[in-house]
C-alpha positions in Angstrom: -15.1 11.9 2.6 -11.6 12.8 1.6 -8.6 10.4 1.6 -7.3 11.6 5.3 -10.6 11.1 6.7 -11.1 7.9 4.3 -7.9 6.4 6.3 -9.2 7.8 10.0 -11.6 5.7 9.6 -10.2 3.0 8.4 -7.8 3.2 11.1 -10.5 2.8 13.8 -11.8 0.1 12.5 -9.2 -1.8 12.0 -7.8 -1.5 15.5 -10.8 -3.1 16.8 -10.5 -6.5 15.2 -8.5 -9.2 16.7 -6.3 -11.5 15.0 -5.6 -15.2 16.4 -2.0 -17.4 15.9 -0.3 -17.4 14.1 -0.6 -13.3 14.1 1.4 -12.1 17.4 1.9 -8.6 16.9 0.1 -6.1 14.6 1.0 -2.7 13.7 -0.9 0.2 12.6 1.1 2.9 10.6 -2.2 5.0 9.4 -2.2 5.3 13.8 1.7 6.3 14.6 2.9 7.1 11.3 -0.3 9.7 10.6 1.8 12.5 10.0 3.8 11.1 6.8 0.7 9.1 5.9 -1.4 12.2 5.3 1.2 14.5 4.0 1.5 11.6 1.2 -2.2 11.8 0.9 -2.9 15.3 0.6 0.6 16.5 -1.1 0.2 13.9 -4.3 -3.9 12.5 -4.4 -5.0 14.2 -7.4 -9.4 14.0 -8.0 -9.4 12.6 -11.6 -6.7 10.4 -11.5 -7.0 7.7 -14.7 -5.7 4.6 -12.4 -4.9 3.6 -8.7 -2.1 1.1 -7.8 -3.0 -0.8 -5.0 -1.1 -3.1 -3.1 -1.7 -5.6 -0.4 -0.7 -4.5 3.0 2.2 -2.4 4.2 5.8 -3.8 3.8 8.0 -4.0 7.6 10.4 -2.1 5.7 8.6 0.3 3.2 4.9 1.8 5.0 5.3 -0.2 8.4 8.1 3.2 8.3 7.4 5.7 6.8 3.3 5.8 6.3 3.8 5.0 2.2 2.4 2.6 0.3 5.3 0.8 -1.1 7.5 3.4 1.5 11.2 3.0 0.5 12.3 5.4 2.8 15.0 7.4 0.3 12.6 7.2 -2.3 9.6 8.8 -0.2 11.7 11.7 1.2 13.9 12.4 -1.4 11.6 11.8 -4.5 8.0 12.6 -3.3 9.0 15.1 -0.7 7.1 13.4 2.2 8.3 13.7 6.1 6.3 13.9 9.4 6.9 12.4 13.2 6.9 8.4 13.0 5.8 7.1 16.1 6.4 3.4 18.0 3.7 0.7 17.7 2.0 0.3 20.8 3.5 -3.2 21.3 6.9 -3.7 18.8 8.9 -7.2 18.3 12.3 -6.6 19.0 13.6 -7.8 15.4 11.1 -5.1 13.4 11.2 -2.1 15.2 10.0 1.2 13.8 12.6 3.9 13.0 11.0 5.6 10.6 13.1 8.0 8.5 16.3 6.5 9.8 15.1 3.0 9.3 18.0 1.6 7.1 17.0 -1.5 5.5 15.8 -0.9 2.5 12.2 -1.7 1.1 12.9 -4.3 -2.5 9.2 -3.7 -3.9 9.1 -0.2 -3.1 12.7 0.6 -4.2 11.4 -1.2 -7.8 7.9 0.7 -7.8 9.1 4.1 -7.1 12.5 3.9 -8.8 10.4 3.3 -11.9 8.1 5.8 -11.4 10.8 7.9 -11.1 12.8 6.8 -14.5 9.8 7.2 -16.7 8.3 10.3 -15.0 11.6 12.3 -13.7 8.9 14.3 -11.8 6.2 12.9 -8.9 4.2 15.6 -10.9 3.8 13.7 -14.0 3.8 10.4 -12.4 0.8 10.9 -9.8 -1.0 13.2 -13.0 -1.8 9.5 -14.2 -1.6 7.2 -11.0 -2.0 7.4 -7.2 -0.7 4.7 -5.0 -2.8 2.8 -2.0 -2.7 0.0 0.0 -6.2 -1.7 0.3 -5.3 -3.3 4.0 -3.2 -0.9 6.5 -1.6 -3.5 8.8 1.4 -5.4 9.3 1.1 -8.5 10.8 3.7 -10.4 12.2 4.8 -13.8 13.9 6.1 -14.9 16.9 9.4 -14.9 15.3 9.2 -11.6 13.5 8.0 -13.0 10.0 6.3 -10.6 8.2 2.5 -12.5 7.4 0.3 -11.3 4.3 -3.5 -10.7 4.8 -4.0 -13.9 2.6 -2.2 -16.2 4.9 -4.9 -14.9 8.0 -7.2 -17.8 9.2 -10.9 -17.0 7.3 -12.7 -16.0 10.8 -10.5 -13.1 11.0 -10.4 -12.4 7.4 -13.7 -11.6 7.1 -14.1 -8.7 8.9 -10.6 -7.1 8.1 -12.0 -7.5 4.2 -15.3 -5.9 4.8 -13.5 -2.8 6.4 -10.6 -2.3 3.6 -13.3 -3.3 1.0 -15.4 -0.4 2.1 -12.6 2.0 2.2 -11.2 0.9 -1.4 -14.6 1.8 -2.5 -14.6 5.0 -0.8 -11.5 6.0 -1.8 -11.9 5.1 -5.7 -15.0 7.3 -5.1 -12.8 10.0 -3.7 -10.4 9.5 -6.4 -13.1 9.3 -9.7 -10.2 7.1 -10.6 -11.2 4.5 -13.6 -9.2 1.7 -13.3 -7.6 0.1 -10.3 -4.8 -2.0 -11.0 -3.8 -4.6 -8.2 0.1 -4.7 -7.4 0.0 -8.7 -7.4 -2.9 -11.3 -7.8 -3.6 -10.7 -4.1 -5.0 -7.1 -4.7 -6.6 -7.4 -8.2 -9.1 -9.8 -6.8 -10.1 -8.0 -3.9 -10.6 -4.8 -6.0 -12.7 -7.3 -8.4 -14.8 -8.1 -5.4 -15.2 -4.7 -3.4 -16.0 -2.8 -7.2 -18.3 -5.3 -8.6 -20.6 -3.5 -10.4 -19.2 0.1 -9.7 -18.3 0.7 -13.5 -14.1 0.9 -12.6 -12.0 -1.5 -14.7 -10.0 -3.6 -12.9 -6.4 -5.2 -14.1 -3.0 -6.5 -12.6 0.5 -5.8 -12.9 3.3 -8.5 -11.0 4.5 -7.8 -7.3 7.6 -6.4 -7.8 8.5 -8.2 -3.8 11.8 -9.9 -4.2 10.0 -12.9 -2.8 8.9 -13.8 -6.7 10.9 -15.4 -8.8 8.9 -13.5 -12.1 9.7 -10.0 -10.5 13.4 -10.7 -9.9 13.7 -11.6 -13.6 13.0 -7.9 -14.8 10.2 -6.7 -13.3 10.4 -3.3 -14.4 9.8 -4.0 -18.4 6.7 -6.8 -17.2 5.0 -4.2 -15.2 5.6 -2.1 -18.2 3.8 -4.8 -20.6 1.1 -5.0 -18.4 0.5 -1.5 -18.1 0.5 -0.6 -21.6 -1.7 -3.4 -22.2 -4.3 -1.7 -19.9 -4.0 1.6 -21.7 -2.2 3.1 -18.7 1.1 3.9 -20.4 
């Protein structure tokens, strides 16, 4: 399959799980943010890239808008080019709607991802020549109250079946890819690409969260990520 159909499926299978408290709403941007989503997808993937970035979920401010991984809105339309319809969740909490394009909060991690990209590439050309950029689950989840809530923080019973899904589409989609090495944005990600591509043959390394919510990352995450990289060969 290619990545579009890759993240149909996905998609479906994902909306059929259910997700007990504290999880109050969910929202599906591969579903109402399709358009943006698979212009990203078939605009930048590139069969043969060296190394995927993958991060956990989608940001409320970043993919949970635009259909990005990492989605800083000015970054995704004015850097990679990417637009399309954004839609409304079918059920929204009042303090994270969806605005899409004129969403103006701005996304911290995907502001610090893609604004690096940007300073050591200049082009998305040269950048996505060496990387390409997923998220290995596609929903937000959040509380009662509006809190965004990571997949790791999910109750086990509901985590199992959310990991078998995005497990089997990482693996389809590194397939799609022929990339080499996945690199997990954050400790979160690495290990779930250890698990899903055990024994597959692709190399496997980390690089920090650039989220303003670590301490590490707010102390110059831009030259770490660069360590780590260029440790891995990437750079």
């Amino acid at each position: 399959m290619d990545l579009p159909a890759i993240a149909r499926a996905l998609d479906r299978e994902t909306a059929a799980l259910q997700f007990p408290q504290p999880v109050a709403f969910v929202y599906r941007p591969l579903q109402y943010a399709r358009q943006p989503h698979e212009d990203y997808l078939r605009r930048w993937a590139r069969p043969g890239v060296p190394a995927l970035l993958l991060g956990m979920n989608p940001g409320p401010f970043g993919m949970a808008q635009t259909g990005v991984p990492f989605g800083e809105v000015a970054a995704v339309r004015d850097w990679l080019g990417v637009g399309g319809r954004v839609d409304r969740p079918e059920r929204e909490h009042p303090k994270r709607p969806v605005e899409g394009f004129a969403c103006a909060r701005s996304e911290v991690s995907g502001r610090r991802l893609w604004g690096w990209a940007e300073r050591r590439y200049r082009r998305p050309e040269e950048f996505f020549a060496r990387f390409f950029v997923l998220n290995w689950c596609p929903l937000v989840f959040l509380d009662e109250g509006g809190r965004n809530l990571t997949p790791d923080k999910l109750p086990a019973a509901a985590a199992a079946p959310l990991q078998e899904a995005c497990d089997r589409a990482l693996r389809a989609s590194v397939a799609a890819l022929g990339a080499r090495t996945v690199v997990g944005v954050g400790a979160f990600a690495a290990a779930r690409a250890r698990a899903a591509l055990a024994g597959a043959g692709v190399a496997v390394g980390t690089v920090l969260h650039p989220s303003p919510a670590s301490p590490a990352a707010n102390r110059g995450w831009e030259e770490q990520a660069e360590r780590q990289l260029g440790a891995l060969g990437l750079l």
